[in-house]
Every structure is written in structure tokens, then in C-alpha cells.
C-alpha positions as CSV (number, residue, x, y, z in Angstrom):
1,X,-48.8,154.6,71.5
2,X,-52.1,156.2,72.2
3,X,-51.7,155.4,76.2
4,X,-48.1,156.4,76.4
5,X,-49.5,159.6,74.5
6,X,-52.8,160.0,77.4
7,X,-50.3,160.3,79.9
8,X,-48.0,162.2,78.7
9,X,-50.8,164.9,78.0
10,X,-52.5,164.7,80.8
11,X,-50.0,163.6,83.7
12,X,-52.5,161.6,85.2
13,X,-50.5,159.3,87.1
14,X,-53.5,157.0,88.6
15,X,-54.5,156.8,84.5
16,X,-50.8,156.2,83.5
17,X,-50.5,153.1,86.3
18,X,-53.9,151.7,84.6
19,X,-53.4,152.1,80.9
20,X,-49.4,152.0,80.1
21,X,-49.4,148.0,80.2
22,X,-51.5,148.4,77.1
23,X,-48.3,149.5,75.6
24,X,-45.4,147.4,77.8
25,X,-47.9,144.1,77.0
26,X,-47.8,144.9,72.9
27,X,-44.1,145.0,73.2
28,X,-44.2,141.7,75.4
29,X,-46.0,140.0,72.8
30,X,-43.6,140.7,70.1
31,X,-40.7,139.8,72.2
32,X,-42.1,136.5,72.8
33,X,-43.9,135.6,69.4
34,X,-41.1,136.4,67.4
35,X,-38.6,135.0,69.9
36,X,-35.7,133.6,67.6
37,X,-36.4,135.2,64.7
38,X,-32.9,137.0,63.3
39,X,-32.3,138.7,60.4
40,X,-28.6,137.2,58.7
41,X,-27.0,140.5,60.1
42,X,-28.7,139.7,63.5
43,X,-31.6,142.1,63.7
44,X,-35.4,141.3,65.0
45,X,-37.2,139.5,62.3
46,X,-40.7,140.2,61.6
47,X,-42.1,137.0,60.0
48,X,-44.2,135.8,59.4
49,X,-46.3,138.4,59.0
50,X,-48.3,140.5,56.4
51,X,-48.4,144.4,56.0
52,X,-51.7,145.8,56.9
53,X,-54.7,144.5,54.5
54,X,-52.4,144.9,51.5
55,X,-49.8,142.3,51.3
56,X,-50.8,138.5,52.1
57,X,-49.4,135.5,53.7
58,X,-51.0,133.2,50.4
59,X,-52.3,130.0,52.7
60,X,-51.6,127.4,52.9
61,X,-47.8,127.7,54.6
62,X,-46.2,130.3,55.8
63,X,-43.3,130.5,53.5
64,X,-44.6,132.9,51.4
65,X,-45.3,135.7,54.0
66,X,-44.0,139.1,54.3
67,X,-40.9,139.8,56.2
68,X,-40.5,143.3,58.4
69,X,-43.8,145.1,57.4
70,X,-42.9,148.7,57.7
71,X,-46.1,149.5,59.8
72,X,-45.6,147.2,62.7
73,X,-41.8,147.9,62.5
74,X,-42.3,151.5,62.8
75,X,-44.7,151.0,65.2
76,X,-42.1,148.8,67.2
77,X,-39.7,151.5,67.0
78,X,-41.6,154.4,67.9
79,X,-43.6,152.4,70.8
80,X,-40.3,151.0,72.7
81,X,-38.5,154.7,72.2
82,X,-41.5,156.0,73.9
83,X,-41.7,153.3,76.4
84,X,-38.4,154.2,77.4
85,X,-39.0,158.0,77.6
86,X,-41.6,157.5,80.7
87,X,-40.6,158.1,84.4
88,X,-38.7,155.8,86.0
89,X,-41.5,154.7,88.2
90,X,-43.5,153.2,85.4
91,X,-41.2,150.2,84.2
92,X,-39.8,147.3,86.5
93,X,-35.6,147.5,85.8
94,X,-36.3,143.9,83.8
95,X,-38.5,145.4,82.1
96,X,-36.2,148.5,81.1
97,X,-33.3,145.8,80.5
98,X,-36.0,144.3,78.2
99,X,-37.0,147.2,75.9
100,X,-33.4,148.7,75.7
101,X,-32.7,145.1,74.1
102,X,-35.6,145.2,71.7
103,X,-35.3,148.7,70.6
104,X,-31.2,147.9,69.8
105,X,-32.0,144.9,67.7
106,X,-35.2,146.5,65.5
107,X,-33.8,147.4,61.9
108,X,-33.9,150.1,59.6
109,X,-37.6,150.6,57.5
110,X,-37.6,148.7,54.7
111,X,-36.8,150.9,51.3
112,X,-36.5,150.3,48.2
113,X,-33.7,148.8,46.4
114,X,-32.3,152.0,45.2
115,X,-33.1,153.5,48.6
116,X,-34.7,156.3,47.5
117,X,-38.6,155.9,49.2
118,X,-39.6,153.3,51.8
119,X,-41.5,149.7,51.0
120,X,-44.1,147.7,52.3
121,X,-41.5,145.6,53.3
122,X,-38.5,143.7,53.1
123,X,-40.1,141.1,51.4
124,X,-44.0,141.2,50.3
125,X,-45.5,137.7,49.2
126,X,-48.5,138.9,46.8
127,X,-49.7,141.7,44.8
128,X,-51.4,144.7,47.0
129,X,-55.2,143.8,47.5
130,X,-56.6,147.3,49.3
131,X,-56.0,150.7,48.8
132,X,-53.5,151.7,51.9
133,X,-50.2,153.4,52.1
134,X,-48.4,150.9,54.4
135,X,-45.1,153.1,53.0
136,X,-45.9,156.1,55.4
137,X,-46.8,154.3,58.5
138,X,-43.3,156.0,59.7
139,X,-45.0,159.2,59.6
140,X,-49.0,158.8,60.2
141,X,-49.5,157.1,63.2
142,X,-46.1,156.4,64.5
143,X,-44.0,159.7,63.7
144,X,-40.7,158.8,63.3
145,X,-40.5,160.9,60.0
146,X,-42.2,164.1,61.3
147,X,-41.1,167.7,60.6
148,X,-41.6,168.3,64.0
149,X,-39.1,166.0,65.2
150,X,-36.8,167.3,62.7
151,X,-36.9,170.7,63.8
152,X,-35.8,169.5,67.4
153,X,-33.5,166.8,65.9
154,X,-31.7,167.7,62.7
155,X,-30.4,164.5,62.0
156,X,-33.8,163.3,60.9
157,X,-34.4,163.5,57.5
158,X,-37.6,163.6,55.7
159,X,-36.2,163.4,52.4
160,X,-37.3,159.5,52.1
161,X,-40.8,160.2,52.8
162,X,-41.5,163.3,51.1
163,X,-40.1,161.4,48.1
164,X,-42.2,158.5,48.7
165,X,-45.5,160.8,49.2
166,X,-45.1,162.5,45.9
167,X,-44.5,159.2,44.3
168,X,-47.4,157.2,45.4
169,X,-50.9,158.1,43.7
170,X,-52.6,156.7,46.8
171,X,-50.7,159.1,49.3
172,X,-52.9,161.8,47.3
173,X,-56.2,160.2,47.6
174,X,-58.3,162.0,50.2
175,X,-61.5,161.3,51.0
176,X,-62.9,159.0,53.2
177,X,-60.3,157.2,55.7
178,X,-57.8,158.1,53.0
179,X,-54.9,159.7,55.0
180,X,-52.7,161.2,52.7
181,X,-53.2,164.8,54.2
182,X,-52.1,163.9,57.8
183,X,-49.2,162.2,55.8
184,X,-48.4,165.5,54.3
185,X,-48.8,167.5,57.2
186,X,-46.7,165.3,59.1
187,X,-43.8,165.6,56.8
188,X,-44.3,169.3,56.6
189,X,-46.1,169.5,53.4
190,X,-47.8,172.6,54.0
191,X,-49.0,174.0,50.4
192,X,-50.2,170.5,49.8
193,X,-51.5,169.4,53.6
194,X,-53.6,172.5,52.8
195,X,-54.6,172.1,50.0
196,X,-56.0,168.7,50.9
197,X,-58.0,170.1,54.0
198,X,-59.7,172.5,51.8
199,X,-60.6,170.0,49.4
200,X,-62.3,168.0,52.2
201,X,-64.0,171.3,53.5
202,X,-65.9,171.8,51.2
203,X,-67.7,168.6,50.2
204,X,-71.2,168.1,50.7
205,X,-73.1,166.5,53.1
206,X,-74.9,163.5,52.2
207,X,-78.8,163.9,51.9
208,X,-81.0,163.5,55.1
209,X,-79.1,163.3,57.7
210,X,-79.3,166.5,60.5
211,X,-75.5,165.8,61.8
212,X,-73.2,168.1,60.4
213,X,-70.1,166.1,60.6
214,X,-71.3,163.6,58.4
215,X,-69.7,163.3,54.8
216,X,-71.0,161.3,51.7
217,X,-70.4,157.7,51.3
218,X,-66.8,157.2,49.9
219,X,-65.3,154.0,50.4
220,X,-67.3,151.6,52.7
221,X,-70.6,153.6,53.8
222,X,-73.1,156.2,54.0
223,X,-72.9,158.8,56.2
224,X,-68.9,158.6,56.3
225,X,-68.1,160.1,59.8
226,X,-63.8,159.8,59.4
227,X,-63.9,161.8,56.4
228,X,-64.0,165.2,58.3
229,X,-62.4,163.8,61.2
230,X,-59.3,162.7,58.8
231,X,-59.5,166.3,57.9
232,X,-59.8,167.9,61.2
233,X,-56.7,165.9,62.3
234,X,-54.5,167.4,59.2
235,X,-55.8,170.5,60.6
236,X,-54.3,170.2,64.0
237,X,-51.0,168.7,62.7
238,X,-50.2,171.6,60.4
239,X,-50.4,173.6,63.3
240,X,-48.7,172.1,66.0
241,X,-46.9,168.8,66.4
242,X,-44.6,167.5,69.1
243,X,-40.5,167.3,68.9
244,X,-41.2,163.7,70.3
245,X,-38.6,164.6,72.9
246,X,-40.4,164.1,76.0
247,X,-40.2,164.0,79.2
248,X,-39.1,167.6,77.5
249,X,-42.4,167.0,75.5
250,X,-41.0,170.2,72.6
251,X,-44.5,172.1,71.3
252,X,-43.3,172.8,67.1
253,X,-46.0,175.3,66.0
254,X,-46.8,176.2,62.4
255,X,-45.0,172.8,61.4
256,X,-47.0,172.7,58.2
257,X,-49.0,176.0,57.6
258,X,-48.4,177.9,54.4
259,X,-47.0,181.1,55.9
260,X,-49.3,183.3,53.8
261,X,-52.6,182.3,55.7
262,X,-53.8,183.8,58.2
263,X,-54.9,181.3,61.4
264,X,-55.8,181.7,65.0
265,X,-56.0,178.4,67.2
266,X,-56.1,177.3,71.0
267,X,-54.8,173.9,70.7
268,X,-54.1,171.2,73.9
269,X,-50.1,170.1,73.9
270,X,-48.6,167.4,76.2
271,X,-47.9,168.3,79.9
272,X,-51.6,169.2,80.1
273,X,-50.4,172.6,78.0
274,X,-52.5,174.8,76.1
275,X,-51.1,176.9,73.1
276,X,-53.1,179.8,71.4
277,X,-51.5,181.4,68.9
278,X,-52.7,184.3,66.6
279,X,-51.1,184.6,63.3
280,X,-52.0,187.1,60.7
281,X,-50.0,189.1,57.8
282,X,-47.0,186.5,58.3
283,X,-46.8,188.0,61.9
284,X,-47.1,186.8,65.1
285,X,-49.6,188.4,66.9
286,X,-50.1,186.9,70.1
287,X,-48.9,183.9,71.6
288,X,-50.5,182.3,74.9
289,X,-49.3,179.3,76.4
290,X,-50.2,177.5,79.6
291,X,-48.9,177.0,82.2
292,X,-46.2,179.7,81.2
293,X,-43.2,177.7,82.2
294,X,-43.6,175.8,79.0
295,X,-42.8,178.4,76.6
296,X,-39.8,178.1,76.9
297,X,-40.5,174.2,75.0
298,X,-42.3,176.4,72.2
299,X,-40.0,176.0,68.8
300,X,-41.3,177.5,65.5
301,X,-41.2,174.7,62.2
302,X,-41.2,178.1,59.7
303,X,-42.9,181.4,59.3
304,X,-42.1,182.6,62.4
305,X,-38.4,183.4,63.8
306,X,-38.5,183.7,67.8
């Protein structure tokens, strides 16, 4: 995903040619590893397989593993959509004919069995043994379940996800490589997402070191440099996200800001776009974006009707 995102954001095509088989070679691998595998309704079948650190294939055997982990299955999903977006150009027609295949056999995220918030899995084989939120991987890193899609695509619905946030303590944990608040933000949380980054803000930094964007030790070690970059990341989501439409490549601004603050930002978009937006008394100052031509891609989440 990250090197169908580079070039998408930078348009460099010699970059594109040199990094996108990162991303056609992951879906390779899946194709041919799990080659066979069916669900009973004949749907790709993720097994074995274990979700994240979490849930366990229990050795010896394999009959005990997890089936359809919801990260790698989002990630499946998301990764051969986007594969699919680029340029002609990019993909051989075998391996378009390929992809379209694999992205019409992937199944739904696993729920639970009332429906209500998403699961590990389909099936998990042990008790959890680390402290992740394999449940959200549909909206932090893959994006399937983002309030910016939404606003370009009405028909998804964030209702799953915002359910299963406010239902999982862990989803609230934040510090450290905890990553609840880009989960928030990402679903359009915005009194919360906020609430989170300020939270982080104002730790303090551990003794003797000089480096300011070093936090305490949380979880693994001392100085812990993802804790303000987990935060910094929330930032830039609750301010602009993408409608995951490209080649279009919508800009969604404000998709998580509580519309009482006041915020100014110049922030890089895809299509090698810059946004700047100014944002005070739940007005909209000023809005910059470049090249011009991409304002009209500009769509406003909330606080601002334009």
C-alpha cells in the first residue's frame, strides 16, 4: 500500500516502474500460497494463518490456526482495489485479469456473530497474547472504513467500526505504538481523535536525552520515538484524508476536527498537491491549494459547507 501510495503522491513515474511490484509481488504471493483454499460458499480462504501477534496457530499442526485474519484480509482488499486504480501502463493485461479475480473472490471482514463490530477473525485458535487491535486494521492502515471515503462514497458505513472502537478498551489505549487515535480519526471521531492528541501533547520527555521528539518509555523502551509520531499522524488525519477514489485522488479536509477549534495547516495531498487551509471561529478563512486545478477534488467531511 505504501508504494501504490508514493506514486500516487508524487507521480513519479521512473519511482512507480521501481517500487509498485512491491505491491503486485504481495498479491502474487497470496494467490499462489493460498492457491485452493475456498471458503464453503467459494470465497478466498486465509488459512492457515494467525492474526497479527495476538491470535496463534498452537504448534504442533496446523489445524488449530486462525481462518481470514481481518488484518491481512483488509489489507488484501484495500491493496488489490488500489492495484487496480493505477494507470494502465503499470499492470501486464494477465496481470489485471489476475487481480480483478482475487479482489472478486476476497470476503466480507469477519464480525461478530451478532454482526454488530468486526473480529479478529473468522475463526481464532487461542486466547489474545499482545495488546493490538487486529479489529480496526479496516480503518488504520488499510482504510476501507474511513470517514473520508464515506463522504465521497455514501454507501460506506462506519457504523461497524465506530461501534467496535467504543467497545474495545484497547482501541482507547494511547501511548506508545498504541493506535487508537489514528483509529478514531480515521472513522471521524473528532471530539475523541482530539482529545487523544492532546493527551499525547503534553507528556513529558523522558530525562537526559536533548531530542525533543522523544517520549518516555511506555511499552518496549526508553526514549519511545512512535509515541509522538503515532500522535503526529492522528494530527494529519483529522485534518485531511483521501476519498480513496484515485486516479480522481478526492482531498476530504476537516474529516475529524472538532469544529470549535481553531487550526491552520499546509498539508501534502496525492497528485503532488498541497492544501493550506486557515480555519478560525467555525469559518473558513482562506483556502490555498496547489496546483489550482485540484480544487475542484477539495470535499469538506463537516464544519465547513462549500
Amino acid at each position: 500500500m505504501m508504494a501504490v501510495d508514493y506514486c500516487w503522491r508524487s507521480l513519479d513515474d521512473a519511482k512507480c516502474v521501481e517500487y509498485l511490484p512491491i505491491a503486485t509481488l504481495s498479491l502474487d504471493f497470496y494467490i499462489n500460497h493460498y492457491k485452493g483454499n475456498k471458503t464453503a460458499d467459494g470465497k478466498f480462504l486465509l488459512w492457515p494463518t494467525q492474526v497479527l501477534e495476538s491470535y496463534w496457530c498452537e504448534w504442533p499442526g496446523t489445524s488449530n490456526c486462525c481462518e481470514n485474519d481481518l488484518p491481512q484480509l483488509s489489507g488484501l482488499i484495500a491493496l488489490s482495489e488500489a492495484v487496480l486504480a493505477l494507470p494502465e501502463k503499470y499492470l501486464t493485461p494477465a496481470q489485471r485479469v489476475r487481480y480483478v479475480t482475487l479482489a472478486a473472490s476476497l470476503p466480507k471482514l469477519p464480525t461478530t456473530a451478532n454482526g454488530s463490530q468486526y473480529a479478529p477473525a473468522w475463526v481464532t485458535s487461542s486466547p489474545s497474547h499482545n495488546s493490538e487491535v487486529p479489529e480496526l486494521f479496516g480503518a488504520h492502515p488499510f482504510r476501507l472504513l474511513t470517514v473520508g471515503r464515506a463522504t465521497v462514497t455514501p454507501s460506506v458505513n462506519l457504523t461497524t467500526g465506530i461501534t467496535t472502537w467504543n467497545v474495545l478498551p484497547l482501541a482507547k489505549a494511547n501511548t506508545g505504538w498504541y493506535y487508537g487515535g489514528m483509529d478514531a480519526a480515521y472513522l471521524g471521531l473528532a471530539q475523541e481523535s482530539y482529545a487523544m492528541v492532546m493527551e499525547r501533547a503534553v507528556q513529558p520527555p523522558p530525562a537526559g536525552y536533548r531530542f525533543p521528539a522523544f517520549a518516555p518509555h511506555y511499552q518496549d523502551y526508553e526514549p519511545s520515538a512512535d509515541h509522538y509520531a503515532n500522535m503526529m499522524t492522528a494530527l494529519q488525519i483529522m485534518l485531511i484524508q483521501s476519498g480513496e477514489d484515485c486516479p480522481t485522488c478526492t482531498i476530504v479536509l476537516l474529516p475529524a476536527w472538532p469544529c470549535e477549534q481553531d487550526v491552520s495547516f499546509k498539508l501534502w495531498a496525492q497528485l503532488n498537491t498541497t492544501v493550506e487551509v486557515v480555519y478560525a471561529n467555525r469559518t473558513l478563512v482562506s483556502l490555498v491549494v496547489e496546483p489550482p486545478s485540484r480544487q475542484r477534488d477539495v470535499r469538506w467531511a463537516a464544519c465547513v459547507t462549500a
